[in-house]
C-alpha positions in Angstrom: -36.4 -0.9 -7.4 -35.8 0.4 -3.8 -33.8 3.8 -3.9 -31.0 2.4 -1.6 -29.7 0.0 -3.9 -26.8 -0.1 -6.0 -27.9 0.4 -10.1 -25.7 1.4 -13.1 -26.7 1.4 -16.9 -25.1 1.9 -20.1 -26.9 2.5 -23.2 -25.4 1.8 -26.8 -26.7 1.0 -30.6 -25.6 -1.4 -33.6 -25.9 0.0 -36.5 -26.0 -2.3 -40.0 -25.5 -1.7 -43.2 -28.4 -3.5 -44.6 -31.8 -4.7 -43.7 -32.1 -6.3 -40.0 -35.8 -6.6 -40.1 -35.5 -10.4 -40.5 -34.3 -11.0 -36.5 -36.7 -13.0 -35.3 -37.7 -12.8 -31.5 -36.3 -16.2 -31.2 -32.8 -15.2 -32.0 -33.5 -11.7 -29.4 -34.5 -13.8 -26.8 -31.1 -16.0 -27.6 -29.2 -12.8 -27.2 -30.5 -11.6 -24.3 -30.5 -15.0 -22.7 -26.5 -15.4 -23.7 -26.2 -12.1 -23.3 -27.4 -12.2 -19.6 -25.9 -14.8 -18.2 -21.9 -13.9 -19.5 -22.5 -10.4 -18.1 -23.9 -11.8 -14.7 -20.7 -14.8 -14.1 -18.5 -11.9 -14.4 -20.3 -9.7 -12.3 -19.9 -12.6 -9.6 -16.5 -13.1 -10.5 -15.9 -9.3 -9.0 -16.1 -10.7 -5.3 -13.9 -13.9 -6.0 -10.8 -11.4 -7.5 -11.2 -8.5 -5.7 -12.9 -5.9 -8.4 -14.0 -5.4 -11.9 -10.3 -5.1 -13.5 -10.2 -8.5 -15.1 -12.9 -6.8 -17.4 -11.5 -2.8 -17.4 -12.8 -1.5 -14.7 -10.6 -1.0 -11.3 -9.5 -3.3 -8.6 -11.4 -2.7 -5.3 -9.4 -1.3 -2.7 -7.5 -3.4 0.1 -9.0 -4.1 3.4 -7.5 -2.2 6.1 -4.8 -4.3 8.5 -7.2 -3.7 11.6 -10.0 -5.5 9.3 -7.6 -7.9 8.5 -6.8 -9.1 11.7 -9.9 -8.7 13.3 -11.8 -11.0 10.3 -9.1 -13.2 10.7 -9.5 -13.2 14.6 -13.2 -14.0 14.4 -13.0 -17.1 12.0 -13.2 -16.1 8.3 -12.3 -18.4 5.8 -11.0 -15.7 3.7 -10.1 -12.6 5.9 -8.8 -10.6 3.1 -11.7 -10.5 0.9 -13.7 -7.5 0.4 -17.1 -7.7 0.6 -17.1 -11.3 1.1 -18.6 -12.2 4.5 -22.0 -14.3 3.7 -21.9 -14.2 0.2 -25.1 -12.3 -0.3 -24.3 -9.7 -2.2 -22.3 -11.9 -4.5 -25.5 -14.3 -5.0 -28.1 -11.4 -5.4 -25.7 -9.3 -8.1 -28.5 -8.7 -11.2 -28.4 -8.0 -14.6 -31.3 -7.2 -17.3 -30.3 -6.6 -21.1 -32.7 -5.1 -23.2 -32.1 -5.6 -27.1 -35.0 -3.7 -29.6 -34.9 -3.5 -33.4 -35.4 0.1 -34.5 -36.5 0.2 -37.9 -34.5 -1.2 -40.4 -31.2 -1.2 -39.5 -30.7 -0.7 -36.1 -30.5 -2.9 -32.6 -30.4 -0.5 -29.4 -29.7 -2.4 -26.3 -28.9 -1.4 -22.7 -27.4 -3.3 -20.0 -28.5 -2.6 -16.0 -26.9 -4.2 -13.5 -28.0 -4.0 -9.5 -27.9 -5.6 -5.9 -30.8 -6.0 -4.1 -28.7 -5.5 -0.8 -29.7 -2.7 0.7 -26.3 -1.9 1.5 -24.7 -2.7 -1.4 -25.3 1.3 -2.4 -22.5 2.1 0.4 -20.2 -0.1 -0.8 -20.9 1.5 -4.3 -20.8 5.2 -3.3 -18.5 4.7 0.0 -19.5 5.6 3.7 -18.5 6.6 6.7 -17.9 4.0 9.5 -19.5 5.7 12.2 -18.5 3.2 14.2 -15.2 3.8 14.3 -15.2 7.3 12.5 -13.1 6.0 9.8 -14.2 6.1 6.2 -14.7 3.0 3.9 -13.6 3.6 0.5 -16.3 2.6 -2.7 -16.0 -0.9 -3.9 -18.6 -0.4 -6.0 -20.2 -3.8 -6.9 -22.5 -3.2 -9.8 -20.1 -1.5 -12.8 -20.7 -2.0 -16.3 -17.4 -1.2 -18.4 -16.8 -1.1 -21.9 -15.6 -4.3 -22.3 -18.7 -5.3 -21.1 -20.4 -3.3 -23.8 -18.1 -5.1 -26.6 -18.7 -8.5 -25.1 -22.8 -7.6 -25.8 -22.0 -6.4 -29.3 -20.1 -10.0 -29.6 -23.2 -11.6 -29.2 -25.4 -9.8 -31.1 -22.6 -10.3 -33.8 -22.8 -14.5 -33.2 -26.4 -14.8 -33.7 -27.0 -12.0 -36.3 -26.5 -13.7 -40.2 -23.5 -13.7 -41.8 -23.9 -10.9 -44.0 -24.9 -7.7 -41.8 -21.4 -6.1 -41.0 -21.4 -4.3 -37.3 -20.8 -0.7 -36.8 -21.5 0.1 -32.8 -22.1 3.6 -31.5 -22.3 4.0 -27.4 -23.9 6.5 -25.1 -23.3 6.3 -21.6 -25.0 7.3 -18.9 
């Protein structure tokens, strides 16, 4: 992956009490599969609300008047949206989950989310317009919160047996 694009990853384990030797890769490759598609609709649904909050992160930041009126000047459908103007970056927001059984009683996954827009790492980090000399705050479009993290476990707790009770230890990075 390019270095100018926008990346974030989050690490964490599930621990079980008893033997989880018996997942199959069928029921992996379920959880990744459910896993991935969840985690990219809400990464989508960022652009449509105007941040990550409806899953704890933060809202994105309010276009400026001036960007207001001058979308709304030039046509846009929706001049108050940010980050919306071909709806590229919304259409190439990706996600890869990684699950792996470690021995006998663990599952470590990892969630990575990116954009392959090239400048969807300025909108991440924030820039300066220079342009206009004014600065563009971060509306950073690849986050991965916790509640993404639990929604993960959830899964891995739905296709998992009955039996195996779920203990879950992060790491972030």
């Amino acid at each position: 992956m390019p270095l100018g694009r926008a990346k974030m990853t989050r690490r964490g384990v599930y621990l079980a009490p008893s033997n989880i030797a018996m997942i199959t890769k069928v029921a992996l490759t379920r959880m990744v599969e459910d896993a991935r598609s969840g985690l990219r609709g809400r990464m989508r649904a960022a652009y449509d609300i105007g941040g990550h909050h409806a899953h704890g992160g933060a809202p994105w930041k309010r276009l400026a008047p001036s960007t207001i009126r001058r979308k709304a000047k030039e046509g846009w459908a929706r001049p108050a949206a940010p980050l919306v103007r071909s709806g590229a970056m919304r259409r190439n927001q990706m996600v890869l989950v990684n699950l792996k059984v470690i021995g006998r009683r663990a599952v470590q996954y990892s969630i990575t989310t990116w954009n392959n827009k090239m400048y969807s790492k300025l909108h991440q980090t924030g820039y300066l317009n220079r342009l206009t000399g004014t600065w563009v705050p971060a509306r950073p479009p690849s986050v991965i919160t916790l509640k993404d993290m639990k929604y993960v476990e959830s899964i891995i707790r739905r296709h998992l047996p009955r039996r195996l009770k779920t203990r879950f230890r992060y790491r972030f990075r």
